[in-house]
N, C-alpha and C positions, 0 to 999 in steps of 0.2 A: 424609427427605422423599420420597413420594412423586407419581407423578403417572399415573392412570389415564386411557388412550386405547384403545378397540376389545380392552378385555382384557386392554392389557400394561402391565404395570407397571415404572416406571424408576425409577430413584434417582438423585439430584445427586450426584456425588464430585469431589473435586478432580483434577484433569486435570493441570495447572502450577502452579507454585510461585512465589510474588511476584518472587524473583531469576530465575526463568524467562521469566518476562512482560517485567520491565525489560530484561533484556539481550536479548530480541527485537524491541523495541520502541527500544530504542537502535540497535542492527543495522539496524535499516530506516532507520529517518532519516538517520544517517551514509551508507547505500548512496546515499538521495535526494542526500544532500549531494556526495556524491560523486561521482557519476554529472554533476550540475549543474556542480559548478566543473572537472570534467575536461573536461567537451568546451568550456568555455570557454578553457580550458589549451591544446588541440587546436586550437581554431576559435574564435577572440574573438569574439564576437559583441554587442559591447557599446564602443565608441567614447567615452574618455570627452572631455569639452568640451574644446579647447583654449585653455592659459591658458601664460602665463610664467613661472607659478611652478614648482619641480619637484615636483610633486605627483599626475601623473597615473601611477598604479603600478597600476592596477588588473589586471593582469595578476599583480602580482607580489604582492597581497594574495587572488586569486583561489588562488595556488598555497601561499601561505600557510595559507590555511585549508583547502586538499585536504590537507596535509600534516599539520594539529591533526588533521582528520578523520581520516585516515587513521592516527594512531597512535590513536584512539579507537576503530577498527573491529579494530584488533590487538588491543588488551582486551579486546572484550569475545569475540574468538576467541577468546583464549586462557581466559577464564572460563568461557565454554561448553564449551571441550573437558573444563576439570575437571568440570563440574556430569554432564557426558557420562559420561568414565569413571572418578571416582570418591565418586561420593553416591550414597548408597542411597535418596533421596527420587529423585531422576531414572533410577532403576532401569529405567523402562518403556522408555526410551530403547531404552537398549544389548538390552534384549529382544525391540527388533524384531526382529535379527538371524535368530532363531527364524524368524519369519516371513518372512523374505526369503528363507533355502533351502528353504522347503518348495512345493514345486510344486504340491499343492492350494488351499494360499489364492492363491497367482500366478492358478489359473483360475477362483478365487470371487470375487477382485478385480475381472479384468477382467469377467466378467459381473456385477457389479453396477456398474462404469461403461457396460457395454452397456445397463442394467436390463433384463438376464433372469435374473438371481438376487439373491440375498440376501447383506448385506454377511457377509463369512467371519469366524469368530469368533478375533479375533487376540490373542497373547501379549503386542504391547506395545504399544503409545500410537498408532505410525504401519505403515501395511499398507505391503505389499514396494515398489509402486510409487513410495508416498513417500518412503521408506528410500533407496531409488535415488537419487529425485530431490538427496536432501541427500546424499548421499554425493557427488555428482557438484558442488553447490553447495559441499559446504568443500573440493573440491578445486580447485576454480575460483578460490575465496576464496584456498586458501595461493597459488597461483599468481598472483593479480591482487596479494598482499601484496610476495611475495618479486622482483617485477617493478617492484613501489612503491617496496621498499628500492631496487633498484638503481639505478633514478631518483634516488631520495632524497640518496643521498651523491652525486652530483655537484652537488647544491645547498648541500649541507650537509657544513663540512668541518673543524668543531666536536665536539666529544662523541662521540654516538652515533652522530653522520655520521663521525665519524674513527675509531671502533673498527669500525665497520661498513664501511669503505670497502675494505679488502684482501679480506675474502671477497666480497663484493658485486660487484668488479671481476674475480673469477675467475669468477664466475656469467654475467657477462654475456659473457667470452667464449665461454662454452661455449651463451652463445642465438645466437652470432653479433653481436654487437655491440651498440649503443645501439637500434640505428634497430628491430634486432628485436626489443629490449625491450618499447619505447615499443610496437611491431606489435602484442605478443603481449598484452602491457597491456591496450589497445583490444578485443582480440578477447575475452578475459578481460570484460572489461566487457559486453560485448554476450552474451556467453553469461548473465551474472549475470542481466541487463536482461530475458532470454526466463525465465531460472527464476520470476524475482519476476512476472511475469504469467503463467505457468504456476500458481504457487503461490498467489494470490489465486483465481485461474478455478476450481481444486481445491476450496480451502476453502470457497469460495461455494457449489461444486458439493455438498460434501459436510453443508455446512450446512443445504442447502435437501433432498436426497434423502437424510438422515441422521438428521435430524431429532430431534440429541441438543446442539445447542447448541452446535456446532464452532467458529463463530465467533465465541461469547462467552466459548469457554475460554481467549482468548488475551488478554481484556479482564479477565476476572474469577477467572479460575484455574481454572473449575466447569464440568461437563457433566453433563448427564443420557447416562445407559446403562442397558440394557435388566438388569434382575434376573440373566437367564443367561447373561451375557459374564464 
């Protein structure tokens, strides 16, 4: 299919993959979720009626479900890193790499976020700036993860909270204790909180001065690009 505008001709291709789209589209919600019942973990902010029965746990169903959440968001980490580095349908991925050491598209990027040039013609799916951007997110992510576990087994001291509890409890001395966990937790989160509104402002940006479908590739798998990319 194509589509003729001012001369140029583009073509629809697929961009992402149906298990592409789910597991990012899981990823976000869980972050929403997450983000929501942590700072009510943090900062109650929610009072519930007092009554005589013992029933008012809301704090303790708040951290219940950070914690379903939160093994939900470790799935789908760990599924994306496979789809990462080992599918050849996600190949465009790890190709950015290309792009990130080469210092000619770094200064065709940034001039077409200044609009004084032309987007750079790139090897893989996301330009060097993006690349960054998520390398710098799943480092934040194993970090906000591995600061969750160690939260995690002093709640849980059962199963996976009790095979997880001797390494978890060496980890946390080497952060300096609970309290800089729980610190570094917090700040993990609020770094995530500046990517995810960075990364919408991007796509929006790249959608509307890109004009290949950016933000419907992430709905429908498909974009239009230009014949000679």
């Amino acid at each position: 299919m194509a589509n003729h505008e001012e001369n140029v001709c583009m073509e629809r291709e697929q961009e992402f993959s149906a298990s592409y789209r789910w597991q990012h589209w899981i990823r976000a919600f869980s972050i929403l979720a997450l983000v929501v019942t942590g700072f009510y973990i943090a900062d109650p902010f929610i009072t519930p009626e007092p009554n005589p029965e013992p029933t008012n746990f809301l704090q303790a169903y708040m951290r219940g479900w950070h914690e379903i959440i939160g093994w939900i968001l470790v799935a789908v980490f760990v599924f994306k890193t496979y789809l990462f580095l080992f599918t050849r349908e996600h190949r465009g991925e790890l190709n950015s790499l290309q792009d990130m050491i080469n210092p000619k598209v770094w200064i065709q990027q940034i001039g077409y976020y200044l609009l004084i040039t032309k987007h750079p013609k790139l090897k893989g799916i996301y330009n060097p700036i993006q690349f960054v951007a998520y390398i710098g997110f799943y480092v934040m992510l194993i970090g906000i993860i591995v600061t969750g576990l160690v939260l995690y087994v002093h709640t849980t001291h059962v199963g996976l909270g009790a095979m997880l509890y001797a390494p978890m409890r060496s980890l946390e001395v080497m952060m300096g204790g609970l309290a800089n966990v729980r610190e570094i937790h917090h700040i993990l989160m609020w770094g995530i909180i500046i990517f995810v509104v960075g990364h919408i402002y991007m796509a929006v940006y790249n959608a509307v001065f890109g004009k290949e479908g950016a933000m419907d590739a992430v709905f429908s798998g498909m974009k239009w690009k230009h014949e000679d990319h």
